[in-house]
Each structure stands twice: as C-alpha cells, then as structure tokens.
C-alpha positions as CSV (number, residue, x, y, z in Angstrom):
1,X,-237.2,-39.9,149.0
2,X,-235.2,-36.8,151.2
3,X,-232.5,-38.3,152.2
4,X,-229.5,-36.1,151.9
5,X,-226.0,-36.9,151.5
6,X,-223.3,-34.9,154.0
7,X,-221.0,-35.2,150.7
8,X,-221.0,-32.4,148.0
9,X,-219.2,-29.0,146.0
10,X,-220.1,-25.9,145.0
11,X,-219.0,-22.8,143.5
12,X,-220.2,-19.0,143.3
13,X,-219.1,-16.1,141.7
14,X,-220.0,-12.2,142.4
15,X,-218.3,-8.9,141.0
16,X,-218.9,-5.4,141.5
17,X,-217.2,-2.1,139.9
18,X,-213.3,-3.2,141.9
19,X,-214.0,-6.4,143.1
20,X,-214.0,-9.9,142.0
21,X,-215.0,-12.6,143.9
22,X,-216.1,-16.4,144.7
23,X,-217.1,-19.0,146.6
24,X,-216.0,-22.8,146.8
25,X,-218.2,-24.6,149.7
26,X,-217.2,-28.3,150.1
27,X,-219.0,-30.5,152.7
28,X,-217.9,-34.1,153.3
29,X,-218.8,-36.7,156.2
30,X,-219.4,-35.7,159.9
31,X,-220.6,-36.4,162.9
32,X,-222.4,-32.9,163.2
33,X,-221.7,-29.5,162.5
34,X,-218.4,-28.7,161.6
35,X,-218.0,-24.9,159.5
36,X,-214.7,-24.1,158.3
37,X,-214.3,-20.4,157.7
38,X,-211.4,-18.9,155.2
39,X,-211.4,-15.7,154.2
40,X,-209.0,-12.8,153.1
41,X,-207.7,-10.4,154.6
42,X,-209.9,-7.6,155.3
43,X,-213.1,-9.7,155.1
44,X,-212.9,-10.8,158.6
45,X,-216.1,-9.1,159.8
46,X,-218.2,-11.6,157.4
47,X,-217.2,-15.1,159.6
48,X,-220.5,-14.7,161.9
49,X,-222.6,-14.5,159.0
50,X,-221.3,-17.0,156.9
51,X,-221.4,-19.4,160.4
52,X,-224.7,-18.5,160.5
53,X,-225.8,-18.8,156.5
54,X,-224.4,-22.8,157.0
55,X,-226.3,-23.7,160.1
56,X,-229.3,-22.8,158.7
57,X,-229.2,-24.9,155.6
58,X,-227.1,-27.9,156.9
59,X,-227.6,-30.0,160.2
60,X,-224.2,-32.3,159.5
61,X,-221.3,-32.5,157.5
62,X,-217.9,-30.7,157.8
63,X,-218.3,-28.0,155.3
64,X,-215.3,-25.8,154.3
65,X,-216.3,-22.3,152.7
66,X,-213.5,-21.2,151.4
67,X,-213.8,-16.7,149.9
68,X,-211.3,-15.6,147.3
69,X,-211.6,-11.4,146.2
70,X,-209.3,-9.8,144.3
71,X,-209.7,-6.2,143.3
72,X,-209.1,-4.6,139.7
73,X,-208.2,-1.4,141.1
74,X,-206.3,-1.7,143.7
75,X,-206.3,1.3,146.1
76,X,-203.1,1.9,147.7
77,X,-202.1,4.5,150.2
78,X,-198.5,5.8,151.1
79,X,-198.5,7.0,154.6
80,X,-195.8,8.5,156.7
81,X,-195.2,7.1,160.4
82,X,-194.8,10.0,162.4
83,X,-193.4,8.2,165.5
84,X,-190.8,6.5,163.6
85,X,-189.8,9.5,161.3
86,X,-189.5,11.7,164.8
87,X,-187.0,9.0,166.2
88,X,-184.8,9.1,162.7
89,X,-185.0,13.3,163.2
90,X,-184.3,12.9,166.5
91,X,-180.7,10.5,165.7
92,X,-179.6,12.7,163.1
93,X,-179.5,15.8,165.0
94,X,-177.3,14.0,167.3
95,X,-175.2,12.6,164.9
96,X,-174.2,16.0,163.3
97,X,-174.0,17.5,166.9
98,X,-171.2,15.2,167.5
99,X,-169.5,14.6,163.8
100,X,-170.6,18.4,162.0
101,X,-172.2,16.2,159.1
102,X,-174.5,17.8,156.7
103,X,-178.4,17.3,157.0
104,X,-179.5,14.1,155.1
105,X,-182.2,14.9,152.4
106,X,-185.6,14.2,152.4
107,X,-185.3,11.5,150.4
108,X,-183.2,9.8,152.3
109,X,-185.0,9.8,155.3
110,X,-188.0,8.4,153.6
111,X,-186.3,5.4,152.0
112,X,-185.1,4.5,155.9
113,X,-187.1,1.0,156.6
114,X,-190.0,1.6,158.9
115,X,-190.8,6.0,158.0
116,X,-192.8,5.3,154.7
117,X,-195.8,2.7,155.2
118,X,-197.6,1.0,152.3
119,X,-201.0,-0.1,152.8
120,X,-204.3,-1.5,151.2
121,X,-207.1,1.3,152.5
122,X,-209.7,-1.3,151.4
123,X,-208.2,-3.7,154.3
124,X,-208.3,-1.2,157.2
125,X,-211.6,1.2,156.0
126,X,-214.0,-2.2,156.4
127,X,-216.7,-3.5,153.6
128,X,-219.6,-0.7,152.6
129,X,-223.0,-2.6,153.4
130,X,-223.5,-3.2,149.7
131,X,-220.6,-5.1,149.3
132,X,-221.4,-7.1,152.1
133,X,-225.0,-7.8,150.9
134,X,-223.3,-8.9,147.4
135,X,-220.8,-11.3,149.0
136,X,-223.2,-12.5,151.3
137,X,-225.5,-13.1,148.3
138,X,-223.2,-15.3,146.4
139,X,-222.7,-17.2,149.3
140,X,-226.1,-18.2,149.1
141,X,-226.2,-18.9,145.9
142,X,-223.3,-21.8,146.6
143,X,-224.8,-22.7,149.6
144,X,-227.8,-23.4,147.4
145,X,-226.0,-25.2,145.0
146,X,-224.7,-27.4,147.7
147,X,-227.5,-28.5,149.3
148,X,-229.0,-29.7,145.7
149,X,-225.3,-31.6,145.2
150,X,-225.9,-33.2,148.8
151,X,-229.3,-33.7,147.8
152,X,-228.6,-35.5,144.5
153,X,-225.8,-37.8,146.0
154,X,-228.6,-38.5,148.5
155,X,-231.3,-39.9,145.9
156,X,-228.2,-42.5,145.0
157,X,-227.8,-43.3,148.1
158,X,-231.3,-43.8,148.6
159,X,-231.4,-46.4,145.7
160,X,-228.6,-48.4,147.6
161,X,-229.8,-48.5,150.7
162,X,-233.4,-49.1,149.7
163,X,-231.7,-52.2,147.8
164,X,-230.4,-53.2,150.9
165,X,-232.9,-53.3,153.0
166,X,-235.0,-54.9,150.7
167,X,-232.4,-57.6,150.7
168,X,-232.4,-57.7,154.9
169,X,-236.5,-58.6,154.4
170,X,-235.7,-61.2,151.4
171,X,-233.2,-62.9,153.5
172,X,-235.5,-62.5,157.3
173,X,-238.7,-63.9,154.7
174,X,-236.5,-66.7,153.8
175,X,-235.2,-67.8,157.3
176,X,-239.1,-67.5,158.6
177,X,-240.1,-70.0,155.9
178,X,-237.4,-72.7,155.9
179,X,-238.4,-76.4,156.1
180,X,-236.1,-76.5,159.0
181,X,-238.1,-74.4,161.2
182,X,-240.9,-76.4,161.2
183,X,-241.8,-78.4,164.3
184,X,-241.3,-82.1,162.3
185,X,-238.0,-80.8,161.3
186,X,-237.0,-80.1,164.5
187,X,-238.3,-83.2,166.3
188,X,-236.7,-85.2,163.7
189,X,-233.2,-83.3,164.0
190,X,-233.7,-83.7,167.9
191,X,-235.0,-87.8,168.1
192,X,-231.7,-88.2,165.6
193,X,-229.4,-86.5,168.0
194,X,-230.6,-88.4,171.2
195,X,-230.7,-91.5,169.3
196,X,-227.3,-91.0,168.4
197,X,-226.2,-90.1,172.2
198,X,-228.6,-93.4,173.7
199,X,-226.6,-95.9,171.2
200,X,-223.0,-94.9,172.5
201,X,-224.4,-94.4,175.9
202,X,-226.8,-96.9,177.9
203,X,-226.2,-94.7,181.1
204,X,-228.0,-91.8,179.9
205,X,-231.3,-91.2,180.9
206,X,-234.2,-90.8,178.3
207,X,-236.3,-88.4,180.1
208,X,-233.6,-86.4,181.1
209,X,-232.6,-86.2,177.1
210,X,-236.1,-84.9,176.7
211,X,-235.8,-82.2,178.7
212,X,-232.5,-81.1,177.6
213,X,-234.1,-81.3,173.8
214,X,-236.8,-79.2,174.9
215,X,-234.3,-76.8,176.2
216,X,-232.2,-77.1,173.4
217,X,-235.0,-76.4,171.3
218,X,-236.6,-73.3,172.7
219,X,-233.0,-71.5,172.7
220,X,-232.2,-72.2,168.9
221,X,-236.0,-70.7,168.2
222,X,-235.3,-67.6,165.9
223,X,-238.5,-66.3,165.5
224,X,-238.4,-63.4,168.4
225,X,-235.2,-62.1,166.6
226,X,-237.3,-62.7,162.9
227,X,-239.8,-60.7,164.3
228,X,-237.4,-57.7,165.3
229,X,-235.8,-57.7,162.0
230,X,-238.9,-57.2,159.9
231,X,-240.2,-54.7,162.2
232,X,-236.8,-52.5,161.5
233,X,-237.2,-53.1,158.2
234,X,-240.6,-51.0,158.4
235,X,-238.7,-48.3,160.3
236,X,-236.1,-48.0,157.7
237,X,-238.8,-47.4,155.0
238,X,-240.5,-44.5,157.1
239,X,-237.2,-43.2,157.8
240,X,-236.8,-43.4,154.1
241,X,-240.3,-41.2,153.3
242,X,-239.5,-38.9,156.5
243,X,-238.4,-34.9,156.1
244,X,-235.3,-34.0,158.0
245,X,-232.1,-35.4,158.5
246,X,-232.2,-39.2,159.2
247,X,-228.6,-40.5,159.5
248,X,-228.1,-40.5,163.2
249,X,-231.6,-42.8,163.4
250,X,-230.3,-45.1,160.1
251,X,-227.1,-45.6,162.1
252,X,-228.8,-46.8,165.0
253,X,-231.1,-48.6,163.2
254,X,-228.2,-50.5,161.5
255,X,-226.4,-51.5,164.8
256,X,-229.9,-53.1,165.7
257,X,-230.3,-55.0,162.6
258,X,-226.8,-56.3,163.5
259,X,-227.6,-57.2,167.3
260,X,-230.2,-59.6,165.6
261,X,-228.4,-60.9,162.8
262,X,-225.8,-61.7,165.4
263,X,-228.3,-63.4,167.6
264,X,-229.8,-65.3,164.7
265,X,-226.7,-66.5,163.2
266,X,-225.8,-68.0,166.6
267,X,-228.9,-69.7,167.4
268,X,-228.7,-70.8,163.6
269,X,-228.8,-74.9,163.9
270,X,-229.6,-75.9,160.0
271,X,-226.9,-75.2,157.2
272,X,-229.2,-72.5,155.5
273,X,-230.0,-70.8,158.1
274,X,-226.4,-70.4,159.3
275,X,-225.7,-69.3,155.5
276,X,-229.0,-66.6,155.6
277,X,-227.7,-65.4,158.9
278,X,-223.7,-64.4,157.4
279,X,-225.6,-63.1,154.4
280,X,-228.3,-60.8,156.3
281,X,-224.7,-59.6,158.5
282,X,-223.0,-58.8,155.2
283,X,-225.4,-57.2,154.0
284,X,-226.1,-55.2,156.9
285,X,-222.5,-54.2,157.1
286,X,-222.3,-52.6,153.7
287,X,-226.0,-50.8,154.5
288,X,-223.9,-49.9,157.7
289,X,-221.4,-48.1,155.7
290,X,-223.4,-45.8,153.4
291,X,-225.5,-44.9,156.1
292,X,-222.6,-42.6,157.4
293,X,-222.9,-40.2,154.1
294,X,-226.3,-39.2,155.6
295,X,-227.1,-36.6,156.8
C-alpha cells in the first residue's frame, strides 16, 4: 500500500558556532498545493528554496513551515546617522545664534532620538552560504520526517478504506444474489400486483397490464448498476497498489459509487434490497470522508 495521508508534524533542529535553530513543518488537508512560509527576520532570502524543497516532496496538503533561529552571540552594532545628527547640528547653531546658549555636549546630542541607531549586523550583512546549506539541511531532514508521518497515517487509512470497500463488494455480492432478483420472484411479485389491480378493477385491460409489467420490470432491473459497482470496486484496489498520489481519483471514484448506490436504491423493489442499497450509501459516505486525507 502507498497511499499517503495529506495530515502530519515534524520537527528539525540545526546549530552552528552563534546560531540555534529549528524547524516545525505541519501539513493538514488540501485541495493542492498550499506552502506557508514563516521565517525571521533576516532569513528572507531562504522563502524560494524552502517553496521549492516542499513541492518536490509533496503534491497536496497545506503545509506550514514554520523557522525559529536565535543566536548565542548576538552581534550588535551602534551606528551614528549622519543625516539626522547634521539636522540636530544644524538647530543648535541656530538656537545659540539667537538665545547665546552654550554648546550642548556630545553626549547629549547622541542620546537625541533618531542620531544613535542600534542594529543586528547579522540582519542586514545576509546568511554566509554555509549557513544556508545548514538551514537548508535541517529543513530536509523535517521535510523527511513528514513525509514518513503522512506516510504512516496513510497505511491507517489504507486499512479503513480497504475495509470499506471490501464492504461496497459484500453488500453489491449480496444484492446480485438475492432470491428476489430471480425471474420467478419477479413474475410472482408482478402476477400478485395485477391480480390485485384486475379484482378492484374489471375495466382494466389484461394485455395492457402485461406490458406495463414488462415495463415495470425492465426499469427496477439492477444488474447494469451491479455491474458498475463491482467494476469500481476493482479500480479502488489498483488505486490502492498504485505509486503516486491517488486522492483526487479515490474522490471521484467515490462520487461514482454513490451515482450507483443512488440508482440502485431507487430501482430497489424488495425490502432487502432497499435495506443493501441505504447500507452500500452509508458506507460509501464514510469511504467518502477519509478519502479527503489523501493525498
């Protein structure tokens, strides 16, 4: 079985001499491809691999990779804004022009908001290659992880919808070899149902009845729609032994095996049948609902 789920968590650490770092990659239901990037500041420049690293391991799912670094040595820089330091310059000179007020000292002018500038230098000097290679390492590493999460949760879903399906070709097996099917069944339910109408009518004509039985008789026949169900049954089970993702086909395949329950729960004219048809639609529902955690 390869089935994969579109459901799954992982997590992925990396460190170097000043930084500390990991990834948590979570991936839930979706109707494709849906990356979620977050990433600190300063690690911008990595988005268009990361997008990349996902697509190539996963074909659906909503995945959110989510990068948190911190450094152990931080490296802060104290720089002095020359434009807004010349402005400050610039108003003092005309205050003491005008009021004869001593020169402000130097530190003074650098505890005025906006001349002294305090700043991460890892944020604005970029990642070295190396570091990028490690991050980008670790990110495989969770990606890895997920895929065999996503790959695990597939195996149970495999078990479930194996279950079900063999319980769509239990129940299809079981309608194709009711008593009622059979031609003396039907003759029998038909001759009691126009001798029924012929006693509380003496207007109605007999060969006219026949024809209407006949009628009557070819719609309710079930077997066209029997023959449709078993034959997605055997689609299911190659989709089942099949590489590559399969959801998209599964949830087709389980809207058809609905369009026939549907059709053979209305043509349905015993009391079993009737009852195999609502079960073969329950059923189908449910297979119908875990079908949308595959991938």
């Amino acid at each position: 079985m390869v089935l994969n789920s579109m459901t799954g968590f992982a997590r992925a650490d990396g460190a170097n001499e000043s930084v500390r770092w990991f990834w948590e990659v979570r991936s839930v239901n979706g109707r494709g491809l849906d990356v979620r990037v977050r990433l600190p500041q300063g690690y911008e420049s990595l988005e268009p691999k990361v997008r990349e690293a996902a697509a190539k391991r996963f074909a659906r799912g909503s995945l959110t990779l989510n990068l948190n670094a911190q450094r152990e040595t931080p490296t802060v820089e104290v720089r002095v804004n020359e434009a807004a330091l010349a402005q400050v310059l610039k108003a003092v000179e005309e205050v003491r022009r005008q009021t004869g007020a001593p020169a402000p000292s130097a530190e003074g002018l650098l505890a005025l908001r906006g001349v002294l500038d305090i700043v991460d230098s890892s944020e604005t000097a970029g990642l070295a290659p190396e570091m990028t290679a490690a991050i980008l390492s670790s990110l495989d590493e969770a990606l890895a992880a997920l895929a065999m999460d996503r790959a695990q949760e597939g195996q149970r879903l495999n078990r479930v919808l194996t279950a079900q399906v063999d319980e769509i070709e239990r129940l299809t097996q079981f309608v194709q070899s009711s008593p009622s099917r059979s031609p003396e069944a039907i003759r029998a339910r038909l001759a009691d149902q126009i001798a029924r109408l012929l006693d509380s009518s003496s207007a109605l004509d007999p060969a006219r009845l026949h024809q209407e039985a006949v009628i009557i008789a070819t719609r309710a026949d079930v077997e066209e729609e029997l023959q449709r169900l078993k034959a997605h049954v055997a689609s299911a089970r190659a989709l089942f032994s099949e590489g590559g993702p399969a959801g998209r086909k599964l949830d087709f395949l389980a809207q058809e095996f609905n369009r026939e329950a549907n059709t053979l729960t209305s043509k349905a004219t015993d009391v079993e049948i009737s009852r195999a048809g609502l079960a073969l639609k329950t059923v189908i529902d449910q297979m119908r609902e875990q079908v949308q955690n595959i991938e």
